[in-house]
N, C-alpha and C positions, 0 to 999 in steps of 0.2 A: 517518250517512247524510244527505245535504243533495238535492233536487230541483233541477235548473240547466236552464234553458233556453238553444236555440240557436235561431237566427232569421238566416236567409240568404234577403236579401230583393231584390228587382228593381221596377223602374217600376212596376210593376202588379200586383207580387204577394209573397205574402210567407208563405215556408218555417218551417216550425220542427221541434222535437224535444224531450222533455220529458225528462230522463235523471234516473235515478236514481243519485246516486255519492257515492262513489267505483266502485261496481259495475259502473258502464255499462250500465243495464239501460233499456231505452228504456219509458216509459212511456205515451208519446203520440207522436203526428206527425201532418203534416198540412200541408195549404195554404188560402193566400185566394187566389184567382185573381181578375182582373180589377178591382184596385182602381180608385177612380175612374169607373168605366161603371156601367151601369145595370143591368146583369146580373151579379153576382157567384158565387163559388163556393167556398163552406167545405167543406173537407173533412178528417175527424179520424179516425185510428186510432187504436184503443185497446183492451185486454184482447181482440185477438182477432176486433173488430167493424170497422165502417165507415159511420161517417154521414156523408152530404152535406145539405145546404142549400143555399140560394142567397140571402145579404143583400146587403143594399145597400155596398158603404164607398166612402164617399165621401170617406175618405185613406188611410193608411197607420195613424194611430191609430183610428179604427174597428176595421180590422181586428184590430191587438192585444188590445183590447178582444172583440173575438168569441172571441179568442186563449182571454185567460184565463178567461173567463166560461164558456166552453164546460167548461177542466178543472175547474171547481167544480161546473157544474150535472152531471157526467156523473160525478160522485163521484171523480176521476183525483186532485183533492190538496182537502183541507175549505176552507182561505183562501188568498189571494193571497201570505201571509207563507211559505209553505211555500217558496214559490221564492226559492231563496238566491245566485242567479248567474244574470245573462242573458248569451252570448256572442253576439257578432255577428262572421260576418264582414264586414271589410272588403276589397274586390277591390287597391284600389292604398296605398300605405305610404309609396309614392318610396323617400328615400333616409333616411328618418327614422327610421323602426321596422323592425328587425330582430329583435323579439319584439311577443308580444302584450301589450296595456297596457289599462289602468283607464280606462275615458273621462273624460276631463274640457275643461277647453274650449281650453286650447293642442292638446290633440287633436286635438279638434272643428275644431279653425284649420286645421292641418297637413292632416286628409284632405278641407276644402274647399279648401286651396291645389294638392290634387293633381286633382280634379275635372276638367280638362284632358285629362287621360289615362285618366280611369276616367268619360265622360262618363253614361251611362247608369248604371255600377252605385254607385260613389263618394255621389252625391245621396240615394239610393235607399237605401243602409247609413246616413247620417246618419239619413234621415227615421225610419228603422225604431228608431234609438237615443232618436231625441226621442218618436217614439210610446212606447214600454215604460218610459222614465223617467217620464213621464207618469203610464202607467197602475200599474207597477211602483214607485212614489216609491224604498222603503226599500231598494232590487234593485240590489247594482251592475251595472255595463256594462260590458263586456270584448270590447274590438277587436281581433281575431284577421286579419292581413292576408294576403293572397294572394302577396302579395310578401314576406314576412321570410325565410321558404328559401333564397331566393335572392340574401340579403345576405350571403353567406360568398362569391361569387364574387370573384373578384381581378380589379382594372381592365383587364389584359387581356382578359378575357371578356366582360366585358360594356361598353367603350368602343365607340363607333361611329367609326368613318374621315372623321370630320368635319372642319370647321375646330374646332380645341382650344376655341376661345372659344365657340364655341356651346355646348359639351359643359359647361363651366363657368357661364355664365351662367344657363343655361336648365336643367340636370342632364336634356338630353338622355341619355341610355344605357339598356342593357339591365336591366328589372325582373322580368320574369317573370310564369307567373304559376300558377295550381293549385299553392302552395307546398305548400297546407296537405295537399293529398294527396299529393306527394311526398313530403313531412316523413313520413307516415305508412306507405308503401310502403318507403320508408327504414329504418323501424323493424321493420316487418315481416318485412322481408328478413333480418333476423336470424337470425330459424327454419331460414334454408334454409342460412345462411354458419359453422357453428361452425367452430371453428379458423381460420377465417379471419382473419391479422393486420391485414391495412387493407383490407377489401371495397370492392370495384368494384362496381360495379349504376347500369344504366341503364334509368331507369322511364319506360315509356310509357303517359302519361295521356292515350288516347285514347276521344273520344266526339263528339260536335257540336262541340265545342273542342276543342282537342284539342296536347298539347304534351310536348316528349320532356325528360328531365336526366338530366346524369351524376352521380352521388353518391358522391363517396372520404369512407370514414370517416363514414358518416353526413352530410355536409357537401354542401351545392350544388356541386359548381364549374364548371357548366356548365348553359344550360334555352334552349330553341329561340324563346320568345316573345319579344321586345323591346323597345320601350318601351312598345307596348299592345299587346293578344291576338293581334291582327292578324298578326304577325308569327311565325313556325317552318314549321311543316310545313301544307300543306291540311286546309281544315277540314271543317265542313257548309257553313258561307256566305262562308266568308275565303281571303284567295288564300291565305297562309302569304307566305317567302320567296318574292323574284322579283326581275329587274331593273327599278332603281329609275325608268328612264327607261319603263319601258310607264307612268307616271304621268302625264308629262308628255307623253305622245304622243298618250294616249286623252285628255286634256282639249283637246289641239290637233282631234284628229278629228272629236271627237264633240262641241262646242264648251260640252262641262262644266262646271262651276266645280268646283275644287277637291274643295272638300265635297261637291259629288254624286260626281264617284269616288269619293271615300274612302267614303262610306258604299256604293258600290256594291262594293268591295273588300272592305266589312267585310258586308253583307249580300245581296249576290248573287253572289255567287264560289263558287270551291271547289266542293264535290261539287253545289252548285245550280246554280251558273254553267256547269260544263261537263255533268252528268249529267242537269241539271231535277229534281232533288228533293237538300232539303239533309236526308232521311235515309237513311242507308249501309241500311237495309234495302232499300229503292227499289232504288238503285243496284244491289243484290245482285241482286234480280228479275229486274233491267232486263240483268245481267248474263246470269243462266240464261237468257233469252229471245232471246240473242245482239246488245242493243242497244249500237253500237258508239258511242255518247255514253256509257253506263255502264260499258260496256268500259275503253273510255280515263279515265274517273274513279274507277274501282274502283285501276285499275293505277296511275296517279299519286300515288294516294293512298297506297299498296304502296309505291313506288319513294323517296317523301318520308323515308316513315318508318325506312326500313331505312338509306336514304340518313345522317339524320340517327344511324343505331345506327351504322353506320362509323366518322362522324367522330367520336364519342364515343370510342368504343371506341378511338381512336388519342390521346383527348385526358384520357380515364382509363389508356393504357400498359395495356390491356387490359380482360377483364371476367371477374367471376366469376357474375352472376345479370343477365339482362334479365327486366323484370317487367312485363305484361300489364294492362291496366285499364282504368276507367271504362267506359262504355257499350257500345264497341265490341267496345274488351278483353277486357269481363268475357265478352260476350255472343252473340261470331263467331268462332265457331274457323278458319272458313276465309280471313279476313283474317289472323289470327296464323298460320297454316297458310306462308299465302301471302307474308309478312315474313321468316318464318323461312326459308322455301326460297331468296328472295332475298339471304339474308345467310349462307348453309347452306358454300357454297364457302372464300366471304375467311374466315370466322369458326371453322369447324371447330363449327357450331350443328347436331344432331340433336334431331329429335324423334319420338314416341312418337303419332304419326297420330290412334291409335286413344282412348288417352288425351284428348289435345286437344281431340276431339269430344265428350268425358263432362263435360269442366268447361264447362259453361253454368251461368255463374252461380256456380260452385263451386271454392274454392281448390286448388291444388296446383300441383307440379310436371309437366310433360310433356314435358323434355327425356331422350331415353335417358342412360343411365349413362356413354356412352361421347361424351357432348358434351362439345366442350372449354369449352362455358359452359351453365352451368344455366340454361332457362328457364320459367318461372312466372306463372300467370294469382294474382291476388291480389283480390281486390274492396279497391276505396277505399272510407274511413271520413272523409268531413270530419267529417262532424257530431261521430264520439267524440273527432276532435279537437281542437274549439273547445269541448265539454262538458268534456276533462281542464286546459285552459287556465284555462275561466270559473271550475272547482271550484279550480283552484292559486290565483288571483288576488282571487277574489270573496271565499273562504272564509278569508282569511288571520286 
């Protein structure tokens, strides 16, 4: 039995999970909120309970620091030595890593050359690495990317319609991104496919982000986001796909630079830009209440996704499992309700109403028996699977 920490960190804040493994028994979790500011918020589950406080960190090692301190003083492991693997995710990989690796500092180089493309979380995953070496010395680090899933794509699917040179020079193309829940939806889907020779399943990891792939064989060979998040299907605050000239239109009109669309593309769009709240709960209210801004952003959002299980479905030669998830997934039967009815005719997709409504939150299937594709609400696991990586790599 070895203790391995996982640590999925952001600007200002910084996640973890304390696993027990190879068992996968979680023994801690928790967050820092608000690194950096003057008002902080730790908060720790453990055996059952739930403490908050509110410290100061004033960086990202602080907060590690309240990390580990916290599981000694609350009796969760006796020394800092107990911890025998840290994993971190990292959001972007490029075109480098295709599995998860050991940190070290050609690493270290490689996801500060990708920074460009993962501006906000790429910095954010370093900092968190140098905070826990830090306070962790003897601990290794284990770089777990969002992008490696989606290194089995073939250049057909993931090249852009550029000039070639650009695609070359600069490794403009499609990366993806929620691999590491796909990877795991992937595996999961197992359960539902016996006898299946080469399974089809097209997983939709939908929540605030949100992004669709098709998987043969376990393998990517398709995922809806493209060189950054930004890109697939609508999000909580991202347009998804669109034509590329509204870019250049809305900086002529609205006499924008650049960067402020883009960042207005990437944080005022999507279910906030057209509904006014970039959470699908909102929007759902907004819907019951008959408000036709959340109308038309419930529906688009409907239309994205089933839009994108079509093309799938034509570009896996069929489907035997669509799989439900993350936020949305796990937790609105009547968006999956409403997916599936959209894709219920071309697909020959039934489902089980009644069922559908009971999985809130809860695994199973809810396609009847007589669907010609299984579909499946599954809850995503990053965390156990940056804890089975850091225990394969850490512990060798």
């Amino acid at each position: 039995m070895a203790k391995v920490m996982v640590v999925n960190s952001g600007s200002s804040s910084l996640k973890f999970k304390l696993f027990e493994m190879p068992e996968e028994k979680v023994l801690a979790a928790g967050n820092c909120e608000r690194i950096g500011l003057a008002d902080g918020i730790f908060t720790i589950k453990y055996d059952g309970k739930k403490d908050q406080t509110f410290p100061v960190f004033k960086n990202h090692e602080d907060a590690a620091k309240v990390v580990v301190n916290a599981l000694v003083e609350k009796g969760i492991i006796k020394s800092f030595e107990e911890i025998k693997a840290c994993g971190h995710r990292v959001v972007q990989g490029g075109k480098y890593f295709s599995k998860s690796v050991l940190f070290n500092e050609d690493v270290v180089e490689k996801i500060k050359s990708l920074i460009p493309l993962a501006p906000i979380h790429n910095p954010a995953n370093l900092t968190c690495y140098e905070a826990f070496k830090e306070v962790l010395p003897n601990c290794p680090n284990i770089a777990v990317f969002d992008t490696a899933f989606h290194q089995t794509m073939e250049p057909v699917d993931y090249t852009f319609p550029i000039p070639y040179e650009l695609t070359q020079k600069y490794d403009i193309r499609r990366y993806g991104a929620h691999g590491t829940s796909h990877q795991y939806l992937a595996q999961e889907a197992q359960k539902y496919l016996e006898g299946v020779k080469h399974p089809k399943v097209i997983s939709c990891h939908i929540g605030s982000g949100a992004s669709i792939t098709a998987i043969k064989d376990g393998k990517c060979v398709a995922t809806s986001m493209g060189l950054t998040p930004l890109g697939g299907i609508m999000m909580g605050t991202r347009t998804g796909d669109m034509d590329p000239s509204v870019f250049n239109y809305v900086c002529q009109v609205t006499g924008k630079s650049s960067e402020e669309v883009y960042q207005l593309f990437n944080k005022q769009s999507g279910f906030l830009g057209v509904g006014g709240s970039s959470d699908s709960r909102d929007i759902l209210a907004g819907v019951d209440k008959g408000d036709e801004r959340c109308i038309l952003a419930n529906d688009l959002f409907n239309r994205r996704v089933a839009d994108y299980i079509g093309q799938y479905f034509v570009r896996l030669g069929g489907c035997d499992l669509i799989i439900f998830s993350a936020g949305i997934g796990e937790n609105e039967p009547r968006t999956r309700q409403a997916i599936c009815d959209l894709i219920a005719d071309a697909l020959g997709v039934k489902i089980d109403k009644e069922l559908n409504y009971s999985l809130r939150g809860k695994e199973g299937l809810f396609s009847t028996p007589d669907s010609k594709i299984k579909v499946a609400m599954i809850p995503t696991d990053e965390e156990v699977m940056i804890a089975r990586d850091a225990y394969r790599l850490g512990l060798k």
